[in-house]
Structures are given as structure tokens and as C-alpha cells.
N, C-alpha and C positions, 0 to 999 in steps of 0.2 A: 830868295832867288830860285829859280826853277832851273834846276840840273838838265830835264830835257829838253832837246833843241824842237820837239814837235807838241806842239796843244791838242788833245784830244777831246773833241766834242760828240756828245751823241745827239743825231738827229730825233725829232718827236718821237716818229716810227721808230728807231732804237731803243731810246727809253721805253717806248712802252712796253714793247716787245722784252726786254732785260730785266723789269718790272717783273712780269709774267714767270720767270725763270724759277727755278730753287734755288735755295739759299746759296748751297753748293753751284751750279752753274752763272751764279751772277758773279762770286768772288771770281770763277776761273776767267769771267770776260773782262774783267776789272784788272786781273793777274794780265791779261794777253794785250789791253789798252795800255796800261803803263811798259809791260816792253815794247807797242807799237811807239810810242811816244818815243823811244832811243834810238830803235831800227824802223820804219816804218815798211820794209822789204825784206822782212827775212826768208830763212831758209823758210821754202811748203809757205809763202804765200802764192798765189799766183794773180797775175795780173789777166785783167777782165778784156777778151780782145773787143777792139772796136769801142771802147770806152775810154777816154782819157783820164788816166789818174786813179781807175776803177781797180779795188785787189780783191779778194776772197782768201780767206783763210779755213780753214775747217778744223776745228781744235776740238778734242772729245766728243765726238756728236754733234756739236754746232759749229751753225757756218756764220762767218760773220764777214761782210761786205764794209766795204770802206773806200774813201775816196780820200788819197793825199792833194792840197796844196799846198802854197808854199811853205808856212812855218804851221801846218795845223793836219791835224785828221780828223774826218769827220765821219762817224761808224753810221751807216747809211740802216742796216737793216743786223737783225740774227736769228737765225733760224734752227731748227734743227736739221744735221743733213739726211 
């Protein structure tokens, strides 16, 4: 049974892009997906205005873009900031 109440999916563009990463930079977006799954709004996200559902996080250098619905996230893009 899945402890988190959110599923986390990555889009194509996400994967490939996290793909692309260092070892080190993929676990940290791995680390920051499994806590979005818990909180999907925490503290130093910020929401995207004009976009519904649309967040941005910026953790170590990279930014990662995400779109909540109902029971799921789905990490749209990551970049570095």
C-alpha cells in the first residue's frame, strides 16, 4: 500500500531531461518527488500565476516545474536555474 496520498509521474520532457542529470542531481530530484508526493505545496514552492495547478520549486540549482491534480503530480520539466 502506498503511504503517499499523491502519485508522482514524470512527463517525457522530465525524464529525459533528469536522464541528462548527474548521479548526484537525479537522486536530489527523486529526494524532492517523494516529499512532493506527501506535501505537494511546500514551504519555497511557488505557484505559477495564470496557470492552473502550475508550481516551480528551485532546489540546489535546479528548477523543477510541476503540475498538481487530483490525486497525482506530474513533473512537467527541470532545468537548471
Amino acid at each position: 500500500m502506498n503511504a503517499s496520498p499523491y502519485a508522482v509521474q514524470f512527463s517525457p520532457t522530465a525524464a529525459r531531461q533528469t536522464r541528462k542529470l548527474s548521479v548526484k542531481q537525479r537522486k536530489l530530484v527523486l529526494r524532492v518527488c517523494d516529499a512532493l508526493a506527501i506535501n505537494p505545496r511546500p514551504p519555497g514552492a511557488t505557484k505559477i500565476h495564470g496557470m492552473t495547478g502550475l508550481y516551480r520549486e528551485s532546489v540546489q540549482g535546479l528548477r523543477l516545474v510541476y503540475k498538481i491534480d487530483e490525486q497525482s503530480i506530474v513533473l512537467l520539466f527541470v532545468s537548471p536555474t
